[in-house]
C-alpha positions as CSV (number, residue, x, y, z in Angstrom):
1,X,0.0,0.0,0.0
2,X,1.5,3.4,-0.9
3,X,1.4,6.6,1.1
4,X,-0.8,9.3,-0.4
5,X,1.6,12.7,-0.5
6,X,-1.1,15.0,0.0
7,X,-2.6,13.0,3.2
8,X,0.7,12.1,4.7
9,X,2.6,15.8,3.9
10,X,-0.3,17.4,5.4
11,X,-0.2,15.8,8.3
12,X,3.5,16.6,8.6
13,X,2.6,20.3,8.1
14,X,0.2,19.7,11.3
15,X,3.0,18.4,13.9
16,X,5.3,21.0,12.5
17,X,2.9,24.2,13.0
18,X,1.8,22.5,16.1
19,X,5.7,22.0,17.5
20,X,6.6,25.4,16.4
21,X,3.3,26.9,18.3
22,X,4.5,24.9,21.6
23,X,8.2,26.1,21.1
24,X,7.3,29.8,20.5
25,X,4.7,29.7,23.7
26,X,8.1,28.0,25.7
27,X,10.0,30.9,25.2
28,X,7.7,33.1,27.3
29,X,7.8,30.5,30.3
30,X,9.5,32.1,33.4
31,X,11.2,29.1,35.3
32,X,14.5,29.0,33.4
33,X,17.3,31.3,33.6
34,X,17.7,34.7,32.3
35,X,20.9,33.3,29.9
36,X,18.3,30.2,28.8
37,X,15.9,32.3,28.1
38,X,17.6,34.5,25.5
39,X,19.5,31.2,23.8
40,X,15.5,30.4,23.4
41,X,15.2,33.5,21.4
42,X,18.6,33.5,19.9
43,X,17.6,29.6,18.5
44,X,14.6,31.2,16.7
45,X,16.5,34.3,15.3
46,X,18.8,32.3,13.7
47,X,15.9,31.8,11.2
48,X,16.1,34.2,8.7
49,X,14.2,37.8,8.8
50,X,13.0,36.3,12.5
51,X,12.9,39.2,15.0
52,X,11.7,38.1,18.9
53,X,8.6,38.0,18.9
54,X,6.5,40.3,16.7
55,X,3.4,39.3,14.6
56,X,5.2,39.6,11.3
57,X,8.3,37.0,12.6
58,X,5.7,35.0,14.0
59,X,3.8,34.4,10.9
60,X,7.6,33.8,8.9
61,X,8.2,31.2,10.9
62,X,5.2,29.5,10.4
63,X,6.0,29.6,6.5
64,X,9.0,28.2,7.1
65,X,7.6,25.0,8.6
66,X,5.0,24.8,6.2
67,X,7.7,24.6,3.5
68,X,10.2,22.5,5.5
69,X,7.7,20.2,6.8
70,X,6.2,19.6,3.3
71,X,9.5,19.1,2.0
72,X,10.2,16.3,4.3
73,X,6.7,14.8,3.9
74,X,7.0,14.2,0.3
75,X,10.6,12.9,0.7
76,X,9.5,10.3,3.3
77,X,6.7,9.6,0.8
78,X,9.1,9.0,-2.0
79,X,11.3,7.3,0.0
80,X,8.8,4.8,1.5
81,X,6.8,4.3,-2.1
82,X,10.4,3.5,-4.1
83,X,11.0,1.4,-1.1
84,X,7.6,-0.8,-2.4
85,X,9.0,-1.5,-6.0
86,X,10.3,-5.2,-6.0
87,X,14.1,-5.0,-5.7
88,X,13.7,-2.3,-3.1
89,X,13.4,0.3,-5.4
90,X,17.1,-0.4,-7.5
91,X,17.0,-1.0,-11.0
């Protein structure tokens, strides 16, 4: 049985946005240190055009793991669909 891309990349895109929510919403928790707390923010500037926090950033990173976590999705779909070809997907 083969994946379906659109099924299996959009679920990817969920856990992505949802992971990127919960890590955004960490770096507001108080019960780490002042020097942990801005590495948290450094992490996310390291994403390009990412300023901490505005609604503009925000939204950019959200693109970003749209794009990244469709990327992977139809990789692992490729992968796992060659992977069904007798042979193992060589030639």
């Amino acid at each position: 049985m083969e994946l379906s891309l659109s099924r299996y990349a959009w679920k990817c895109v969920l856990g992505a946005e949802v992971a990127y929510v919960l890590c955004v919403l960490g770096g507001f928790l108080p019960m780490r240190t002042a020097a942990a707390i801005e590495l948290h923010h450094r992490l996310f500037e390291t994403l390009p055009g990412f300023t901490w926090i505005s609604i503009p950033s925000f939204l950019l990173g959200a693109a970003y793991m749209f794009v990244l976590a469709w990327i992977f999705g139809a990789y692992i779909v490729w992968m796992f669909n060659t992977s069904l070809v007798s042979g193992g997907g060589t030639r």
